[in-house]
Wavefront OBJ file of the C-alpha trace (Angstrom):
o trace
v 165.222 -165.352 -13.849
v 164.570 -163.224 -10.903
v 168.267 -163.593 -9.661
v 169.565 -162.268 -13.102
v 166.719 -159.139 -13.113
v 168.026 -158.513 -9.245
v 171.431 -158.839 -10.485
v 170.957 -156.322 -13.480
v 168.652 -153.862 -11.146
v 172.027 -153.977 -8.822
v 173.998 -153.460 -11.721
v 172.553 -150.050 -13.171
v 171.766 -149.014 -9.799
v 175.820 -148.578 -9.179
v 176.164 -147.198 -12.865
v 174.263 -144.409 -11.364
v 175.941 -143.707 -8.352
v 178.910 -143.863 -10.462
v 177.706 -141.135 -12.387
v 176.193 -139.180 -9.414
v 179.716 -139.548 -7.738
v 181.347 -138.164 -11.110
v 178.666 -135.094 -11.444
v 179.308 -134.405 -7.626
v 183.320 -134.027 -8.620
v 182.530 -131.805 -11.777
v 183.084 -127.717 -11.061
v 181.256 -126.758 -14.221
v 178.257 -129.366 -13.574
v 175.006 -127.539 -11.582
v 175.809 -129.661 -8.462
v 178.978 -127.329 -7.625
v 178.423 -124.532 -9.725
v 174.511 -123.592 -8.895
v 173.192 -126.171 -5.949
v 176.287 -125.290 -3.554
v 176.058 -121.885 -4.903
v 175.753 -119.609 -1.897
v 173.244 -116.698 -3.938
v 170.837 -119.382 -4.582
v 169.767 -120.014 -0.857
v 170.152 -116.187 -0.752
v 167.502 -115.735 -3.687
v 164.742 -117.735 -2.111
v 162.969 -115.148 0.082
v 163.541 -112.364 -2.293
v 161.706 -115.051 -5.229
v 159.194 -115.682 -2.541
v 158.246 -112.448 -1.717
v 157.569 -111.315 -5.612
v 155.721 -113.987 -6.017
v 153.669 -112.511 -3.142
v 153.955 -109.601 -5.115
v 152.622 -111.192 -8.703
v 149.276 -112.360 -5.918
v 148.795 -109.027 -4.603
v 148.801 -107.135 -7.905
v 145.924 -109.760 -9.141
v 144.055 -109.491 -6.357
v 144.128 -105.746 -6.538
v 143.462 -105.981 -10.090
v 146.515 -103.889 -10.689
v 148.574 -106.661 -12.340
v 147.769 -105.402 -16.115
v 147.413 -107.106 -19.360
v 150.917 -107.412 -20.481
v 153.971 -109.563 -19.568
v 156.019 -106.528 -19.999
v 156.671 -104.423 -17.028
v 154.400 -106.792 -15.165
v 155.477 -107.978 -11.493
v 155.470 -111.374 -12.804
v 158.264 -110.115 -15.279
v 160.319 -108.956 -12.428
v 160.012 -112.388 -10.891
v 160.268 -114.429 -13.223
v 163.396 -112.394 -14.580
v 165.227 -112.785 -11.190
v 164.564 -117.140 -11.876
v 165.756 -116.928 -15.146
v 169.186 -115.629 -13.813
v 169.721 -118.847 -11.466
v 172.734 -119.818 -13.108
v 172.301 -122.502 -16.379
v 169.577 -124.400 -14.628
v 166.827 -121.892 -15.127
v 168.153 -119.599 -18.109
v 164.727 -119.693 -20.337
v 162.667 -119.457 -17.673
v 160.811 -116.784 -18.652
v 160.044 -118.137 -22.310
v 156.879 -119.937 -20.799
v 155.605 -116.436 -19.962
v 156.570 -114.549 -22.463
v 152.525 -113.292 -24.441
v 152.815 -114.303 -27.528
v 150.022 -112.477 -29.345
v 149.742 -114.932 -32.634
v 148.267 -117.766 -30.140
v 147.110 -115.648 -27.286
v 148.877 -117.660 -25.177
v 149.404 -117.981 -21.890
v 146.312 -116.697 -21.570
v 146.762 -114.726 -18.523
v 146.976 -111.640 -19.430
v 143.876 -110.857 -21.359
v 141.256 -113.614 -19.941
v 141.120 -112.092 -16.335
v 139.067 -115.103 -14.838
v 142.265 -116.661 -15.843
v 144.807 -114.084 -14.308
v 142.501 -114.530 -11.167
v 143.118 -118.565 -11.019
v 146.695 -118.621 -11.702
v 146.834 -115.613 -8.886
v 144.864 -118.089 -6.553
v 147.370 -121.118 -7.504
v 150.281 -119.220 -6.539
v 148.668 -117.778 -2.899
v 147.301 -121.350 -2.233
v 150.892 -122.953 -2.576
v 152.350 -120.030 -0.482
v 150.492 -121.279 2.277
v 150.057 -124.531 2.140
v 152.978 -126.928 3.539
v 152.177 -130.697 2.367
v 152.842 -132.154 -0.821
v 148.784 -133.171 -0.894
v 147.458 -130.053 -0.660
v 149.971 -128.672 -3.478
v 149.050 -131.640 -5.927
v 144.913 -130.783 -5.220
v 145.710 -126.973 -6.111
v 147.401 -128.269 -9.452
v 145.134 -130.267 -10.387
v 142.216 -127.540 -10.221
v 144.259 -125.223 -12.237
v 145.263 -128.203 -14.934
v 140.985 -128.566 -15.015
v 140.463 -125.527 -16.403
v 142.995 -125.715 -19.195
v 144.053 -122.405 -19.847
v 145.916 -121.893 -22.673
v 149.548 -121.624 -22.490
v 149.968 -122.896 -18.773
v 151.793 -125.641 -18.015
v 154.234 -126.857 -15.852
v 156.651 -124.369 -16.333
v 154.691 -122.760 -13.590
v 156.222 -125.277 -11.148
v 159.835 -123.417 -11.702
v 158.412 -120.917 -9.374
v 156.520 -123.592 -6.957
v 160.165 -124.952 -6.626
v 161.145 -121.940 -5.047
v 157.934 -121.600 -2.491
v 158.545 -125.647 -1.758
v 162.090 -126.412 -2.661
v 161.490 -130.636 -1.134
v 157.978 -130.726 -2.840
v 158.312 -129.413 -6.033
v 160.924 -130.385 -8.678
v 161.992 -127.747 -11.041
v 160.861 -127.862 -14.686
v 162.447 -127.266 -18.362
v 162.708 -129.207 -21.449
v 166.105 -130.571 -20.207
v 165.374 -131.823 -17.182
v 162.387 -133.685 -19.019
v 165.172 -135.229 -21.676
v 167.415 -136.155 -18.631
v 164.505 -137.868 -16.420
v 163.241 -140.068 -19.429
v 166.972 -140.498 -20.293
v 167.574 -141.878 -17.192
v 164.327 -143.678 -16.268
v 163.277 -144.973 -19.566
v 159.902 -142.946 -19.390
v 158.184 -140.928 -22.073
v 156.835 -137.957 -20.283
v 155.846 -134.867 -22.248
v 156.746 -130.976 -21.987
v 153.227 -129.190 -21.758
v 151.429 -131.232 -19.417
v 150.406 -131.087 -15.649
v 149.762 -134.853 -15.805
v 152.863 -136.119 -17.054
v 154.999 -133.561 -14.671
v 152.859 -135.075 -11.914
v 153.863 -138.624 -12.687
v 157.509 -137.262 -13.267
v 157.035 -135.565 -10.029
v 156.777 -138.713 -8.446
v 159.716 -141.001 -10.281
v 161.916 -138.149 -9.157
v 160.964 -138.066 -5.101
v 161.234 -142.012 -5.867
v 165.198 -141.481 -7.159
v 165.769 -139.181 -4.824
v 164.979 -141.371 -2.221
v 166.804 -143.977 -3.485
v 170.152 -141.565 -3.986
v 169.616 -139.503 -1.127
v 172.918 -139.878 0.733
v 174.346 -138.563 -2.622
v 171.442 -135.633 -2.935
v 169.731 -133.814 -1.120
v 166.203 -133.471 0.454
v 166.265 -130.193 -1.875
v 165.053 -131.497 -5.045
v 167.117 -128.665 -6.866
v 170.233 -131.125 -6.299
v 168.464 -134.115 -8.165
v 167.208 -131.723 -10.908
v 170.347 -130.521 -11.517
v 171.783 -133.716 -12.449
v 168.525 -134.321 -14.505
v 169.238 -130.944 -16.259
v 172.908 -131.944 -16.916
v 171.777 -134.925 -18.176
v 169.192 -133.820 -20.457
v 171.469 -131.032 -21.973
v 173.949 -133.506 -22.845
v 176.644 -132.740 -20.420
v 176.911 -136.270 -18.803
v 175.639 -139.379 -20.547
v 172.605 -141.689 -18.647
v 173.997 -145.083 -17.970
v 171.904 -147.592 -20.277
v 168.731 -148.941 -19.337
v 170.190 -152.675 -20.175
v 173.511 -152.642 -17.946
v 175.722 -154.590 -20.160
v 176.753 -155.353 -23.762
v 178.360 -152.725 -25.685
v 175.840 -150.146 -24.879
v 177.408 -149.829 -21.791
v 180.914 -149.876 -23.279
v 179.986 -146.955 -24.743
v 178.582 -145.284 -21.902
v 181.570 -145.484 -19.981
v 183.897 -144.168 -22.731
v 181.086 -141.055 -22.679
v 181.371 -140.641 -19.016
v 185.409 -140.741 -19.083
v 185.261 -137.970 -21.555
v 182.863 -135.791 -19.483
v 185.470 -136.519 -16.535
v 188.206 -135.470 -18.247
v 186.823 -132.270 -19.631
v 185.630 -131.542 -15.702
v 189.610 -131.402 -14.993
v 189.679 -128.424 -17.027
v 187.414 -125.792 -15.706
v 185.473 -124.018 -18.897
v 186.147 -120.931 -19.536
v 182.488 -119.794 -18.564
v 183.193 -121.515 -14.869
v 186.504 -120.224 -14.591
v 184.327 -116.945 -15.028
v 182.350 -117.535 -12.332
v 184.987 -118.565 -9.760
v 186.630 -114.650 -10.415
v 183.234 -113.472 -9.799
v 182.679 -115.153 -6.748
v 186.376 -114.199 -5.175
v 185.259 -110.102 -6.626
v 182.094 -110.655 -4.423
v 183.923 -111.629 -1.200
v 186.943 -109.310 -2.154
v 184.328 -106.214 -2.254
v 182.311 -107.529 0.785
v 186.382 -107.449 2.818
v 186.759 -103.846 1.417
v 183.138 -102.286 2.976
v 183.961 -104.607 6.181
v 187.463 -102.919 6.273
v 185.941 -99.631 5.494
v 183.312 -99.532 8.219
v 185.412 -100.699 11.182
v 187.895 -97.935 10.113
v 184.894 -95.413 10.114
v 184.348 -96.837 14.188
v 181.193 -99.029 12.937
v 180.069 -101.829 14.105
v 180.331 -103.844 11.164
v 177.623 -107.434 10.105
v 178.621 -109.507 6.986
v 175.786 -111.863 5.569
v 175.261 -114.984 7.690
v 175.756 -117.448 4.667
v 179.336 -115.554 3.998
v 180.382 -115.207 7.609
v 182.777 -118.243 7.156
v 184.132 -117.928 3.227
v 187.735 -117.541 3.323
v 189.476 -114.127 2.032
v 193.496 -113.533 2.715
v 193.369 -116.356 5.027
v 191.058 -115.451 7.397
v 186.988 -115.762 7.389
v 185.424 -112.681 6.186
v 183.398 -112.554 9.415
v 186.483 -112.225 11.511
v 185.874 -109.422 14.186
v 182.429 -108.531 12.821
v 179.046 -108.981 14.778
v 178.175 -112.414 15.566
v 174.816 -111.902 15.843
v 172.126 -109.016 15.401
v 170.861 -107.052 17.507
v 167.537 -108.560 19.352
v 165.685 -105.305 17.400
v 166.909 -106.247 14.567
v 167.260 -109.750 14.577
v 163.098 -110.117 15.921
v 162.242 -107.398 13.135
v 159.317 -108.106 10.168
v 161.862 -109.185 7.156
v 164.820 -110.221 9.357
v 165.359 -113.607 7.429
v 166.112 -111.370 4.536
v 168.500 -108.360 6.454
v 170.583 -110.995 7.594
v 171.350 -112.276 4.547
v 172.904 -108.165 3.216
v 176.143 -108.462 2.324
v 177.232 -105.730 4.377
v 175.644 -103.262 7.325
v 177.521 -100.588 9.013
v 175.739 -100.214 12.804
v 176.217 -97.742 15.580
v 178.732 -99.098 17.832
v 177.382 -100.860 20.404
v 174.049 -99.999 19.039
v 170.588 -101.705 17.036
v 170.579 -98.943 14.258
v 171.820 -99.585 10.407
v 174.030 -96.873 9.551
v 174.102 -98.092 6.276
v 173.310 -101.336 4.486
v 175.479 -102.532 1.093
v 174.301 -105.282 -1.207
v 177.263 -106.193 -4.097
v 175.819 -107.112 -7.503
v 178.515 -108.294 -9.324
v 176.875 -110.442 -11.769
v 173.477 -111.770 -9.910
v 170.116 -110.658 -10.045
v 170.001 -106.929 -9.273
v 166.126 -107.714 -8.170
v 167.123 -109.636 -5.110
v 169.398 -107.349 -3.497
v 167.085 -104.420 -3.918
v 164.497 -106.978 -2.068
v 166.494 -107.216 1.044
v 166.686 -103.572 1.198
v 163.451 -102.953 1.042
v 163.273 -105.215 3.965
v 165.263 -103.421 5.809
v 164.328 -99.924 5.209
v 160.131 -101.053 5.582
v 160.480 -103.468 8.467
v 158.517 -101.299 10.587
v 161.527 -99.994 13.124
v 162.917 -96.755 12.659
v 165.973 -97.615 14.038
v 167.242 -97.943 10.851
v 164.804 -96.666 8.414
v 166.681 -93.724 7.823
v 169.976 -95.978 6.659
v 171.552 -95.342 3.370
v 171.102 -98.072 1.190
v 174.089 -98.766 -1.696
v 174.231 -101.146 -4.419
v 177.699 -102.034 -5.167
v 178.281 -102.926 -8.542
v 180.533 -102.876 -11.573
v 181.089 -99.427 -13.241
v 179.458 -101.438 -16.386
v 176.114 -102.006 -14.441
v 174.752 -98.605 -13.975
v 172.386 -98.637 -16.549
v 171.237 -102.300 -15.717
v 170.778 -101.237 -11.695
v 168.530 -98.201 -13.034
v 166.863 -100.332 -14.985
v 165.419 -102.444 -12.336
v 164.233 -99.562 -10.215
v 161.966 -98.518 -13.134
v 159.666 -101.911 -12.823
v 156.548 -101.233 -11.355
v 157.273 -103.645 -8.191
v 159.767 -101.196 -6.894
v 157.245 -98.324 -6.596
v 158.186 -97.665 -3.467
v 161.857 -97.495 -4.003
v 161.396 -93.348 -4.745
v 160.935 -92.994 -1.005
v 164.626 -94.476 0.014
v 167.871 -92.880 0.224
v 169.085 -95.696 -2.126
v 172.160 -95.101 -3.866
v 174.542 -96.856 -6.694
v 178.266 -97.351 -5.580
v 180.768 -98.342 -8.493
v 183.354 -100.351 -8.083
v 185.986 -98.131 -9.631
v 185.017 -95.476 -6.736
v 185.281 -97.731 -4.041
v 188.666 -98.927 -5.061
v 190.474 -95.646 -5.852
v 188.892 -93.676 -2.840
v 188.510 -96.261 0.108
v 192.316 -95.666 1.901
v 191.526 -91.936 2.128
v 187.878 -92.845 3.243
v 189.143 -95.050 6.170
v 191.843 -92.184 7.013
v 189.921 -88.807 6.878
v 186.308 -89.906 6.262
v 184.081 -89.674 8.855
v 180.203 -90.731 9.142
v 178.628 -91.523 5.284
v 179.395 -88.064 4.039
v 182.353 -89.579 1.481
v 180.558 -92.728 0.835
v 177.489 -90.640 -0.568
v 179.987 -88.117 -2.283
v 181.367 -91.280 -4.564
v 178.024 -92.770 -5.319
v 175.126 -91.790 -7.539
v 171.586 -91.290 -5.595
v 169.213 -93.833 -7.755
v 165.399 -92.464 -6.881
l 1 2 3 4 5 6 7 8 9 10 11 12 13 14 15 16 17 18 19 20 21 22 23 24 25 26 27 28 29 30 31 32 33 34 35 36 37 38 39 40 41 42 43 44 45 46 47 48 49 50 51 52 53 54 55 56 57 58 59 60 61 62 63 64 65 66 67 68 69 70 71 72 73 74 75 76 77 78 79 80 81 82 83 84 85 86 87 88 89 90 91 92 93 94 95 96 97 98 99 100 101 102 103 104 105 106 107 108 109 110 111 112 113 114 115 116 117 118 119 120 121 122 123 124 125 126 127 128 129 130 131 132 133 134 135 136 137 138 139 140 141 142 143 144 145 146 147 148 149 150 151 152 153 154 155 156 157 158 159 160 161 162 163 164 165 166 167 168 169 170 171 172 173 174 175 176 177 178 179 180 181 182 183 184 185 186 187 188 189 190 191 192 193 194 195 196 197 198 199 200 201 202 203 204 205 206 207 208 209 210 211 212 213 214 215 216 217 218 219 220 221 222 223 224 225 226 227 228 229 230 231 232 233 234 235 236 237 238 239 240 241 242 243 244 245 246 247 248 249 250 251 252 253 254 255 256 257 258 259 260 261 262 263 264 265 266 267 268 269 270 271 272 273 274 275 276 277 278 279 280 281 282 283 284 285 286 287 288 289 290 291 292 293 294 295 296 297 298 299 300 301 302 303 304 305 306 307 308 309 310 311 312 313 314 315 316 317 318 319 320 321 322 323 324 325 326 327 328 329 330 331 332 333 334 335 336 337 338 339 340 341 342 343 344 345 346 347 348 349 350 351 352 353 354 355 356 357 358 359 360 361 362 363 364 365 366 367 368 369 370 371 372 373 374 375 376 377 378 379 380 381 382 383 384 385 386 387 388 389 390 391 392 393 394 395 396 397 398 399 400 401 402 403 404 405 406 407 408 409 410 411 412 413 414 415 416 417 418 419 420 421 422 423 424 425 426 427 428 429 430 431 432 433 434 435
């Protein structure tokens, strides 16, 4: 009896790395499309530091009464736009005035505990001490707060904290055989714990980032790639392979939304070569983001003849984890100050490159506080860009020489840039000042 159990445990167990293997392969599935995604390591510090944000304005009791316009909107926005994975994010937070729920805008003593929840998991580091801070939010039960919540703890403690949706639920009790429920700290914790146990057992096909594992939950649950049956045999299992041949054959064909998202990703690099191209012919020294240093444009990596490194003033500067991760800066040869810094928006959250430059330009140094900031984005995103700068987070925006940059003027008036321009005088002549 035991031999046959081991033999069936054996049995499913290679079902899944089957699948795993398959979801790995898949361009459309999250694995390739938003775990290897470059902008989602980007996002991380800007996420962090509004969630920062979200504590200060509740400690301050500046945070207001309303969802709307709220720093927590701004955050929470900039999750939602992680690629499929997260889209709904916000829903959880959204006031919804017929239940009164979540009850964090109007109950202060509330707004005060969630505030606390999300400053206590800022700084602690070990999966105890973020379990003890749930579970004293969970005892006060207020309304319309659930695990949802742990879609932003993901991003504060990316190997701690699974992310959360309905999906992700479906896939984990698809896969597992459990029965855990949407709405409940309890049965996230318990799911919490089944998923660090599958990671562990998959690892060498995941990651210690638990976004990898709950991607392939999420793809699951949402009914993209089947969950091999819980008995490993019989024609259930028939069937499950015929499902999981289909999903690989649709994966040869890249959907239309994915094929999407490959042209946006070549536009980003192609308008990251042009500013490189631009500011070396202007006699800058030119840096390109240290996660895009070594993607391939033309042939050659993008960071081909551009700094290797910062400058130590730079580099050892308050916010430098998130300057080095601009898409473009334009320094004095041979020098530590930004001339100008360039984040390209093509079709990511607006909200994280204006983060980074408000690293930059409030890091303390004035070596470079006086840089002109652009964000680089389709003609069609003007309004969207102006949008942003109206939440109440970027207050501080009005005092920057901050600046919108279309495409369209970029591409027709670069050549005669490089040739007669000289300094940022042309650059600021094609782009619109924003504050």
């Amino acid at each position: 009896m035991e031999t046959r159990l081991a033999d069936a445990h054996d049995a499913r167990d290679a079902h899944v790395r089957h699948l795993i293997d398959r979801w790995r392969e898949d361009p459309g599935a999250t694995y390739c499309s938003w775990f290897l995604w470059d902008e989602r390591i980007k996002n991380f510090r800007s996420i962090r530091r509004g969630i920062a944000q979200v504590v200060s304005d509740i400690e301050a009791g500046s945070f207001g009464n309303a969802y709307r316009g709220s720093s927590l909107e701004t955050i929470v926005h900039s999750v939602a736009e992680q690629r499929q994975i997260f889209k709904g994010a916000d829903h959880a937070f959204l006031w919804k005035p017929k239940l009164r729920i979540p009850d964090i805008y109007e109950n202060r003593e509330n707004q005060r505990a969630f505030g606390r929840l999300l400053h206590a998991c800022s700084c602690c580091d070990t999966a105890e001490d973020i379990v003890r801070h749930i579970h004293e939010i969970d005892r006060l039960a207020i309304k319309g707060l659930g695990p949802a919540v742990a879609n932003l703890l993901y991003f504060l403690h990316p190997t701690l904290v699974p992310p959360f949706n309905t999906a992700i639920v479906k896939g984990y009790n698809a896969l597992t055989g459990a029965n855990v429920k949407l709405g409940s700290w309890g049965h996230f914790l318990a799911m919490r714990v089944g998923i660090l146990d599958l990671n562990d057992r998959y690892r060498d096909l995941l990651s210690n980032d638990l976004g990898a594992i709950g991607g392939l939950l999420f793809d699951i649950g949402s009914g993209r790639y089947p969950a091999p049956p819980i008995d490993a045999a019989g024609p259930a299992l028939d069937d499950w392979n015929g499902r999981l041949e289909a999903a690989r054959e649709e994966a040869r064909t890249l959907s239309k939304a994915a094929q999407v998202e490959g042209q946006n990703e070549r536009t980003h690099t192609e308008i990251q070569a042009w500013l490189r191209d631009l500011g070396r012919a202007l006699g800058y020294d030119v840096w390109i983001a240290a996660n895009d240093r070594s993607r391939a444009y033309q042939g050659t990596a993008l960071g081909t003849d551009c700094l290797s490194r910062l400058p130590d003033t730079i580099a050892e500067a308050p916010g430098a984890d998130a300057i080095r991760l601009i898409d473009v800066l334009w320094l004095e040869p041979g020098a530590d100050r930004v001339v100008a810094a360039f984040e390209v928006e093509h079709s990511t959250s607006i909200y994280s490159g204006i983060v980074r430059m408000l690293d930059l330009a409030l890091s303390g140094s004035d070596l470079h506080a006086a840089a002109g900031l652009f964000l680089v984005a389709p003609d069609a995103r003007e309004a969207d860009v102006r949008a942003q700068l109206q939440r109440p987070a970027f207050s501080r925006i009005n005092d920057l020489d901050i600046s919108y940059l279309p495409y369209g003027e970029l591409e027709h008036n670069k050549e005669a840039i490089a040739r007669f321009g000289s300094g940022l005088k042309a650059i600021k002549a094609i782009a619109r000042r924003l504050a």
